[in-house]
N, C-alpha and C positions, 0 to 999 in steps of 0.2 A: 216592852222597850221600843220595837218597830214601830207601835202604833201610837206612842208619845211623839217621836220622832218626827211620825207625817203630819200631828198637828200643830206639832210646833211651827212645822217648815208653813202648814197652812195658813199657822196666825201670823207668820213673817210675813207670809205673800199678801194677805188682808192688809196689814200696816201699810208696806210699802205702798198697793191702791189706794188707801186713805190718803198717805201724803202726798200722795199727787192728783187729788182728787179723781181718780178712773170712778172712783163709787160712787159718785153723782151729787159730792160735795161741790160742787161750784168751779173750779179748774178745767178746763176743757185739755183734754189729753189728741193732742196733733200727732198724727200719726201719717205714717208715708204709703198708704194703701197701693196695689200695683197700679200702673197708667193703663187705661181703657181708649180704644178709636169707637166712635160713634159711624154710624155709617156714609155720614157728609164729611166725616175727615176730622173730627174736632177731637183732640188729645185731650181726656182727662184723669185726674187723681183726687180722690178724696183723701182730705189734710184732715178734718174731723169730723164724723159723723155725727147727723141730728137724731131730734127722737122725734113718732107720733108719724105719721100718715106720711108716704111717696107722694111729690110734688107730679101731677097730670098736666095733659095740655086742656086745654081751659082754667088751669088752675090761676089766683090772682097772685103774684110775689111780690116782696118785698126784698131786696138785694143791697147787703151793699157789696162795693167790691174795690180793686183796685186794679186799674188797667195798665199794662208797660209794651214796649215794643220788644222784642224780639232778643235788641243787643240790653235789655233791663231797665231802658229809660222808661220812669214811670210817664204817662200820658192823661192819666186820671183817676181821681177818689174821691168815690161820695162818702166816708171818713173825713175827711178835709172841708167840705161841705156841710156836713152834719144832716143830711139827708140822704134815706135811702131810696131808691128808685123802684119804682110800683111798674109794673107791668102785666099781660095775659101770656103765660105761657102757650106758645106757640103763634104769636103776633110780636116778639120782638124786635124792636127797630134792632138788633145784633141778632142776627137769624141764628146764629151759632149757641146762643144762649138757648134756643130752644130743643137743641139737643143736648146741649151740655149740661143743661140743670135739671133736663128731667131724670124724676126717681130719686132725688135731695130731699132730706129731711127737716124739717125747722131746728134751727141749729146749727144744722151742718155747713163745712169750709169744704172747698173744692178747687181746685187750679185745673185753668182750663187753658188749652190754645187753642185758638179760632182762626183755620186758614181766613188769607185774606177775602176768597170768594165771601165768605160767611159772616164776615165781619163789614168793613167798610167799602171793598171791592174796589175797582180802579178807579175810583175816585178818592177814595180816602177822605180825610181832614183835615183839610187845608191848614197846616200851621201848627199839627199834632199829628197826623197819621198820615204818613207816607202812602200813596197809591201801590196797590197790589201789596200788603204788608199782613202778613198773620201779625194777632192782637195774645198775649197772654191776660189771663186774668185769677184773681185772686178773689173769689165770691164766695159770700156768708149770708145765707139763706134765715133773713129775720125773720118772715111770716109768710105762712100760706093762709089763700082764702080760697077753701076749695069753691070751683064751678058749681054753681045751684044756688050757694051760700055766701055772693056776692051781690051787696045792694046794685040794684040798677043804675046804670047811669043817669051821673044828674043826680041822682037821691043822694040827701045827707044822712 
């Protein structure tokens, strides 16, 4: 009887993963993982984990994200654009990107706040971003191209 019990309870708990896709039907399961400081200060949370290889510096990404200030005002998204942003980890024009997206999975969401140092620093963005202003972000890590295994610049 006990041992009907625990599989029953086990095919309940399989169901329930199915319908919300955790088993890797196609649903992305966001979750509130604890907030992390990087050691330049950059607050982050992983919202969903990727799968397949930790993002390195040299690695090439592809991001998109969604930028807000502080009080929630959004200030930008490459969603709205329909293009996501390519960069070398550890040469981003958002220095704070380059600690906050290392060890991200392809896949994966992550919020991140970027002191102002880190981000646009006292000059800001004239028109969007306030001088000396930490930057929040919302980033979803479309591709990595690992270091070794990116065309040369210039090459198609």
């Amino acid at each position: 009887m006990k041992r009907r019990i625990v599989v029953l309870s086990f095919a309940v708990v399989l169901l329930a993963l199915a319908s919300c896709g955790a088993t890797g039907g196609g649903r992305k399961v966001r979750v509130d993982y604890p907030k992390e400081r990087t050691p330049g200060g950059v607050v982050l949370r992983d919202l969903a984990l990727g799968q397949g290889p930790p993002s390195r510096p040299g690695d090439e990404l592809d991001i998109h994200y969604v930028a807000r200030l502080p009080d929630g005002r959004k200030v930008d998204s490459t969603h709205e654009r329909g293009v996501a942003v390519t960069f070398v980890l550890g040469e981003a024009k958002v220095e704070g990107w380059n600690e906050g997206l290392l060890g991200m999975q392809k896949g994966g969401e992550r919020w991140l706040r970027v002191p102002a140092a880190l981000a646009y620093g006292s000059e800001g963005v004239p028109g969007l971003v306030p001088p000396d202003t930490d930057l929040e972000f919302e980033v979803e890590l479309v591709e990595i191209r690992p270091d070794g295994e990116r065309p040369p610049e210039g090459a198609e």
